[in-house]
C-alpha positions as CSV (number, residue, x, y, z in Angstrom):
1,X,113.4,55.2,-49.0
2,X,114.0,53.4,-45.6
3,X,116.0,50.1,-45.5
4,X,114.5,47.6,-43.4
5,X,116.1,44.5,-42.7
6,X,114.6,41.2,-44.3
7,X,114.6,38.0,-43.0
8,X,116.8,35.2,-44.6
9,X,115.5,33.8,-47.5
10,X,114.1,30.3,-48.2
11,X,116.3,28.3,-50.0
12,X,114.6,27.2,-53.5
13,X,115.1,23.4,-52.8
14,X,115.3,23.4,-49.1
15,X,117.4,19.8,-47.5
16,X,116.9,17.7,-44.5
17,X,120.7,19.6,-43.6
18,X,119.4,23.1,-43.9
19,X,116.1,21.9,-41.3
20,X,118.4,20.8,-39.1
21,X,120.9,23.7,-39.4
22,X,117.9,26.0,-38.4
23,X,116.6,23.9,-35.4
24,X,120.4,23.5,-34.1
25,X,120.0,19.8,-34.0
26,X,122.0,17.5,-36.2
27,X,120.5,15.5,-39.7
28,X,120.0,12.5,-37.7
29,X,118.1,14.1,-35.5
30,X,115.9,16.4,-37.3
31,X,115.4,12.9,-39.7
32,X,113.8,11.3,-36.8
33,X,112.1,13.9,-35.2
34,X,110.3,14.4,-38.8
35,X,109.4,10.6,-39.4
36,X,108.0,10.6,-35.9
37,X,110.7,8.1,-33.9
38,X,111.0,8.0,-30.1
39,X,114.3,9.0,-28.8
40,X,113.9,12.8,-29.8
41,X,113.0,15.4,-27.1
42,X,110.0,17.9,-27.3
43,X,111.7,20.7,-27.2
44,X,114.0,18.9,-30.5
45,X,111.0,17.8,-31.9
46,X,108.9,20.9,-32.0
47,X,112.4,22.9,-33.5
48,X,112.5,20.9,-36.0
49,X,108.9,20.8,-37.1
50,X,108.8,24.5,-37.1
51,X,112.1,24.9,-39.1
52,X,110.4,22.5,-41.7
53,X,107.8,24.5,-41.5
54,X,109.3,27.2,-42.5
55,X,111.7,26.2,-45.2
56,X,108.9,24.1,-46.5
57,X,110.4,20.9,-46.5
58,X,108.8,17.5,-46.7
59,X,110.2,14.5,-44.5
60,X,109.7,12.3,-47.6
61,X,112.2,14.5,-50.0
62,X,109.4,15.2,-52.3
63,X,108.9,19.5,-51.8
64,X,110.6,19.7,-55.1
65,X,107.8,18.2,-57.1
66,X,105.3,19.5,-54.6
67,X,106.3,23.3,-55.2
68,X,106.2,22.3,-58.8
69,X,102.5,20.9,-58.6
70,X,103.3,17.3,-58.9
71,X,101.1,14.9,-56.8
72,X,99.9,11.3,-56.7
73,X,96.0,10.5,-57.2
74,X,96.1,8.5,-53.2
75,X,93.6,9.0,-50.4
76,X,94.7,7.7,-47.5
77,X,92.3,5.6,-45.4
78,X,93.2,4.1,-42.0
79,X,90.2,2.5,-40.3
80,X,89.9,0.4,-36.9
81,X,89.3,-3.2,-39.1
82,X,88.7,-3.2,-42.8
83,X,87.0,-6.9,-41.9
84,X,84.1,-5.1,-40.0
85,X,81.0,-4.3,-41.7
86,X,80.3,-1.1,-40.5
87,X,83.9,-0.2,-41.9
88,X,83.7,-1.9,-45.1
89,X,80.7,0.0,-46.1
90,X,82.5,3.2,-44.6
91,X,85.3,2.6,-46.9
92,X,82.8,1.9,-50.0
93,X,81.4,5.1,-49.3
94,X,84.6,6.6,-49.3
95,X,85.7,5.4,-52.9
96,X,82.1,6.1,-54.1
97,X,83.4,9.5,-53.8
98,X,86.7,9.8,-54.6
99,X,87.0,7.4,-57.6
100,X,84.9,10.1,-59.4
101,X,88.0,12.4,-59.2
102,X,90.7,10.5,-60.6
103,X,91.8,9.5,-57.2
104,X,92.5,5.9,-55.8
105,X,91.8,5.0,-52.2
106,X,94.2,3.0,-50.3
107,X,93.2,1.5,-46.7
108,X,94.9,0.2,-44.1
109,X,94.1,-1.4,-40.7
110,X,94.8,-0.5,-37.1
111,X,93.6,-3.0,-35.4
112,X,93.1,-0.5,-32.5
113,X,96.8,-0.6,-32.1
114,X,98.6,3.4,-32.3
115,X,101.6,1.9,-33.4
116,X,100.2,0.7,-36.8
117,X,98.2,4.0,-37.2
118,X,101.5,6.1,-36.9
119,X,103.2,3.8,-39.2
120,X,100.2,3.2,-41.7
121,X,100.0,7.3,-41.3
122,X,103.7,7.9,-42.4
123,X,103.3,5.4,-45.1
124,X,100.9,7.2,-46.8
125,X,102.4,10.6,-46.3
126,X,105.8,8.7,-48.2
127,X,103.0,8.0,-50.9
128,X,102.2,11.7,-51.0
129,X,98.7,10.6,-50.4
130,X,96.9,14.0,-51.3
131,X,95.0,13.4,-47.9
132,X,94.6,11.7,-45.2
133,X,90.9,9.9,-43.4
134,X,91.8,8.4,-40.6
135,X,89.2,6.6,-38.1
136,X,92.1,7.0,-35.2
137,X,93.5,4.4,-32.6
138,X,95.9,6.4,-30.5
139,X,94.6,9.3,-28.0
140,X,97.4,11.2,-28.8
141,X,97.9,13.0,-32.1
142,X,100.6,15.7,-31.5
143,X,102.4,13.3,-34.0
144,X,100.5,15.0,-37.5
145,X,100.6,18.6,-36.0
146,X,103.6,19.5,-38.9
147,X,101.5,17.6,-42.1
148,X,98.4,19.8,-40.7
149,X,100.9,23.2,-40.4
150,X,101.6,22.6,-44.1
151,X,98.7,21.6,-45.3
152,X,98.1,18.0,-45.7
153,X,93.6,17.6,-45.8
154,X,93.4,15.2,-42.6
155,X,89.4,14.1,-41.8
156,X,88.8,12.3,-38.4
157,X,86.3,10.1,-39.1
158,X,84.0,8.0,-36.5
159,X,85.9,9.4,-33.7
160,X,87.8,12.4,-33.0
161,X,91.8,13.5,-32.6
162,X,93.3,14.2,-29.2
163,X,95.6,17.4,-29.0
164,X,95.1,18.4,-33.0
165,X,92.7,20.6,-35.0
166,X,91.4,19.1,-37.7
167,X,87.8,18.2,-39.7
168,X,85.8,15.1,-37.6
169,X,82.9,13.9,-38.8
170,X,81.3,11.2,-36.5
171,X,78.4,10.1,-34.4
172,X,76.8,11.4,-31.9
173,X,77.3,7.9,-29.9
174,X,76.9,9.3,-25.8
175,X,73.5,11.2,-26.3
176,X,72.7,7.7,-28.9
177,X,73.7,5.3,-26.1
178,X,71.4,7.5,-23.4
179,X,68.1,7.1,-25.4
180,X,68.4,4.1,-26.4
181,X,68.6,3.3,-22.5
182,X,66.0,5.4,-21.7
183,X,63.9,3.8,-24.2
184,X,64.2,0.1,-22.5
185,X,63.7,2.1,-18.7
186,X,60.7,3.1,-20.1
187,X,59.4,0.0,-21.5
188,X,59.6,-0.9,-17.9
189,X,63.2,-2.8,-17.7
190,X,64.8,-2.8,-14.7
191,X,67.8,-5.1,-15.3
192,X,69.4,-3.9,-18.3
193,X,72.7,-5.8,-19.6
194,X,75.0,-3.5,-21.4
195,X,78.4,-5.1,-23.6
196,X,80.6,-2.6,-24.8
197,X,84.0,-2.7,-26.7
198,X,87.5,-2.7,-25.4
199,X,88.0,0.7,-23.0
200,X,90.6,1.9,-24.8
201,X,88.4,2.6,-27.8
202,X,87.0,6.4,-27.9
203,X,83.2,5.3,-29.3
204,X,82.9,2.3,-26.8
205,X,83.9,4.6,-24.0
206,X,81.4,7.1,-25.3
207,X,78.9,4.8,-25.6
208,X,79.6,3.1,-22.4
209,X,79.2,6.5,-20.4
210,X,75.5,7.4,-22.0
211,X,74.0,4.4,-21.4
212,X,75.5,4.6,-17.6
213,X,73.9,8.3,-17.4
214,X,71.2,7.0,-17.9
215,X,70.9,4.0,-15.7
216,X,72.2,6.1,-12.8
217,X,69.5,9.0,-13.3
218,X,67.1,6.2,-12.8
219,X,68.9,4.3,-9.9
220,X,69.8,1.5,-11.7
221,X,72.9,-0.8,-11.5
222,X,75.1,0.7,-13.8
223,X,78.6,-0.4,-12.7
224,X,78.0,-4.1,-11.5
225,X,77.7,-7.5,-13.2
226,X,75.5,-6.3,-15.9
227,X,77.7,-4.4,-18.0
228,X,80.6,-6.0,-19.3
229,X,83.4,-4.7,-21.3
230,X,85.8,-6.5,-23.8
231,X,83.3,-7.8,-26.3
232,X,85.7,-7.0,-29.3
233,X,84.4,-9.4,-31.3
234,X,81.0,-11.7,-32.0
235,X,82.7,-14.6,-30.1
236,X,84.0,-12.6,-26.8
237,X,80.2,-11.0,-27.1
238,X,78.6,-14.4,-27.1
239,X,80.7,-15.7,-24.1
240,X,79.5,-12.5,-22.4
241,X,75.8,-13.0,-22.7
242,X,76.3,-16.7,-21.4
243,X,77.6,-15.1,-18.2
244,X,74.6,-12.7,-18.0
245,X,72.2,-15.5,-18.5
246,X,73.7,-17.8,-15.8
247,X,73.7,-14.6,-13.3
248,X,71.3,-15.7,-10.3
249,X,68.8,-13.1,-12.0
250,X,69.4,-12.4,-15.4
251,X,68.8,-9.5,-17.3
252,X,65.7,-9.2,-19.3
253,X,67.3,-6.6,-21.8
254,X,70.2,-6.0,-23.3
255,X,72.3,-2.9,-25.1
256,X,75.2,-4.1,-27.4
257,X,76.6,-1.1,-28.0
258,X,78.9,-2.2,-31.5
259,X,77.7,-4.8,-34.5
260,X,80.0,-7.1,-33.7
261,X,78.8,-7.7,-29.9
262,X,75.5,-7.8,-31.2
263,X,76.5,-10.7,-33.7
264,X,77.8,-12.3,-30.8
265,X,74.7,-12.1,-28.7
266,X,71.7,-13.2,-30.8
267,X,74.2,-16.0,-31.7
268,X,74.1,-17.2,-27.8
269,X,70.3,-16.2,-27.3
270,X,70.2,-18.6,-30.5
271,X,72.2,-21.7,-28.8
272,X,70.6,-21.1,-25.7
273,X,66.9,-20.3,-26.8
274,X,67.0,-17.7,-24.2
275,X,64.7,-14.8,-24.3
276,X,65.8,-10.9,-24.5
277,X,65.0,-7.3,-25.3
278,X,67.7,-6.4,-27.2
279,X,68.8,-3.0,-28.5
280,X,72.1,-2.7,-31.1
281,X,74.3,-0.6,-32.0
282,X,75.3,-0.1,-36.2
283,X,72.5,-1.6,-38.2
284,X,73.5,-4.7,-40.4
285,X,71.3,-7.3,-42.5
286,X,71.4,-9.4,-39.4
287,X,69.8,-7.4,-37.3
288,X,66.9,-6.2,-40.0
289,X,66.4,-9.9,-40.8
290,X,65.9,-10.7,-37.3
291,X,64.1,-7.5,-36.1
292,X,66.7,-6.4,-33.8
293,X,66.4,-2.7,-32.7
294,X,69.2,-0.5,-33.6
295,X,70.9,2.6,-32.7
296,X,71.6,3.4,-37.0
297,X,75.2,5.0,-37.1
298,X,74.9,5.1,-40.8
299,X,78.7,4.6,-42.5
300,X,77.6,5.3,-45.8
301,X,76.4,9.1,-45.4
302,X,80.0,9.1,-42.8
303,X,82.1,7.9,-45.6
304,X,80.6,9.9,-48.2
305,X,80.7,13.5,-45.9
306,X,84.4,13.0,-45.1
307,X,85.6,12.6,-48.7
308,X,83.8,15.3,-49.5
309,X,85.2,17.1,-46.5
310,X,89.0,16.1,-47.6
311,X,88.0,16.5,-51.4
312,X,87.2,20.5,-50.5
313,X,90.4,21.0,-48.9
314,X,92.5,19.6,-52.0
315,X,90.5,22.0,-54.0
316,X,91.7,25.3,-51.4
317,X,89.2,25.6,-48.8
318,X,90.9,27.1,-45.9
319,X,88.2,27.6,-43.6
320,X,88.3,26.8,-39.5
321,X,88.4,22.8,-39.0
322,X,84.7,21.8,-38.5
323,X,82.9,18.9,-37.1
324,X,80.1,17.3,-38.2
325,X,77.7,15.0,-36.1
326,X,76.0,12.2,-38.5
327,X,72.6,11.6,-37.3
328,X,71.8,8.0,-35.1
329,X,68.3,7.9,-35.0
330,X,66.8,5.0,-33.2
331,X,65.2,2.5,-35.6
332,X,62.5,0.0,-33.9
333,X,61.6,-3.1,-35.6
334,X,60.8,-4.9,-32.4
335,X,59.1,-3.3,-29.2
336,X,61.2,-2.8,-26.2
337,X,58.5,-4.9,-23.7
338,X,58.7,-7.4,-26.6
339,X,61.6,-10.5,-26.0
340,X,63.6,-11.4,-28.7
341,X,62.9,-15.3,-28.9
342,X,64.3,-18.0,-31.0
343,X,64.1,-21.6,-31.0
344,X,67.5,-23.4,-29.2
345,X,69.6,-24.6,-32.1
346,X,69.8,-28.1,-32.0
């Protein structure tokens, strides 16, 4: 029989001293590098992670009951604004799905801020959320690289992660954005008015850049007064559209490309008694009451995929991330050569 060495064993109940003893750092060190503080270098940082890795360790102290089998019944959800429809039914969706399990959905806001996604991210990891949905805010997300390594079931959802593999499941909002442009070019618009979301959000910037494709393939202004960014809400959307009015030649159709901006702009078309084409983005009862045309990103059948997504990978699948692309079809209620007209409010 040939002896061949073997390599030192993992401790039973591995400690936050014997991570740090295998990365050479000290406990203070490996301590923040594991509950994602600045202050730590890469090189520290990515030690630690794999010495954790490897001696199985949890930041939160809990790998005793984990290699025993004891979990909680949380699913972590961490969405852009719990106050906005589209993520209110989103999260519905998502409880629809998991309830049926045993399991109880917790959700948090970002309020587009990465900050409060890290920290709403390591609070439900010290919950020993079984997984983790997260509709992200930071473009950065080197940060959940060691809960992916050991298994923690993260699902992007509505937008995708930057520098991590993991299951996305989201609209297809650039190609959505492009024919829903190309569909008021064609009903013979020339001056199309486009209000997007704050820049640094992933979908606005998506949605921004296929409606510009558009406009450019056809010569049309696509980087001048017209489009506005920064309509974040229904009240920064209405004050928009009362600039594009008072423009020496206003547009005679306009692309909101989120719920929320178009809120904001049948609200001043309203006051005003002004007369548009208008195309949304995210249906909503107040745009099927009023006939506005949507691009349909449809939360429900998003909320309800990545459950079911995060719900496989708590039962052991191991299979490659995927990414799935929820249909946005184009859902007319008023024709694009047809104004959107109401009577000024008094």
């Amino acid at each position: 029989m040939t002896d061949h060495a073997s390599s030192p064993a993992v401790p039973e109940r591995s400690t936050l001293s014997d991570v740090a003893a295998l990365a050479g750092v000290s406990a203070k060190t490996a301590s923040r590098a594991l509950n994602g503080h600045p202050g730590v270098s890469a090189d520290a940082r990515e030690r630690v992670e794999r010495a954790a890795i490897k001696l199985r360790f949890r930041p939160n102290g809990l790998a005793k009951e984990l290699r025993s089998g004891g979990k909680s019944n949380v699913v972590g959800l961490i969405v852009a604004d719990i106050s906005n429809p589209f993520f209110s039914r989103l999260a519905a969706a998502v409880e629809s799905t998991v309830v049926p399990r045993g399991m109880e959905l917790v959700v948090g806001s970002t309020g587009e801020d990465p900050d409060r996604e890290r920290d709403l991210v390591r609070s439900f990891i010290e919950r020993r959320a079984q997984a983790l949905l997260v509709v992200p805010a930071s473009d950065n997300h080197n940060y959940l690289q060691f809960e992916a390594a050991i298994g923690t079931p993260i699902v992007f959802v509505d937008r995708p992660p930057t520098g991590l593999s993991v299951d996305v499941v989201m609209g297809d909002n650039a190609a959505a954005a492009r024919r829903a442009t190309e569909k008021l070019i064609a009903a013979g618009h020339v001056r199309i008015a486009v209000l997007a979301d704050l820049p640094h959000a992933w979908t606005a910037r998506e949605r921004l850049a296929g409606a510009r494709a558009a406009l450019r393939e056809h010569g049309l202004e696509a980087d001048g007064p017209l489009v506005r960014e920064g309509a974040h809400t229904p009240r920064l959307a209405a004050d928009l559209t009362h600039e594009l009015l008072a423009l020496p030649e206003p547009p005679t159709a306009l692309l909101t490309l989120n719920n929320l901006s178009t809120l904001g702009a049948l609200r001043t078309l309203r006051e005003t008694g002004a007369s548009l084409s208008l195309v949304g983005f995210d249906d909503s009862d107040a745009a099927e009451l009023l006939d506005v045309s949507v691009v349909a990103t449809d939360p429900d059948d998003m909320g309800r995929r990545a459950a079911a997504r995060a719900l496989a990978r708590i039962d052991g699948d191991t299979s490659a991330p995927s990414t799935y692309i929820i249909p946005t079809p184009l859902v007319v209620r008023t024709p694009f050569d047809q104004p959107l007209a109401f009577a000024r409010k008094s």
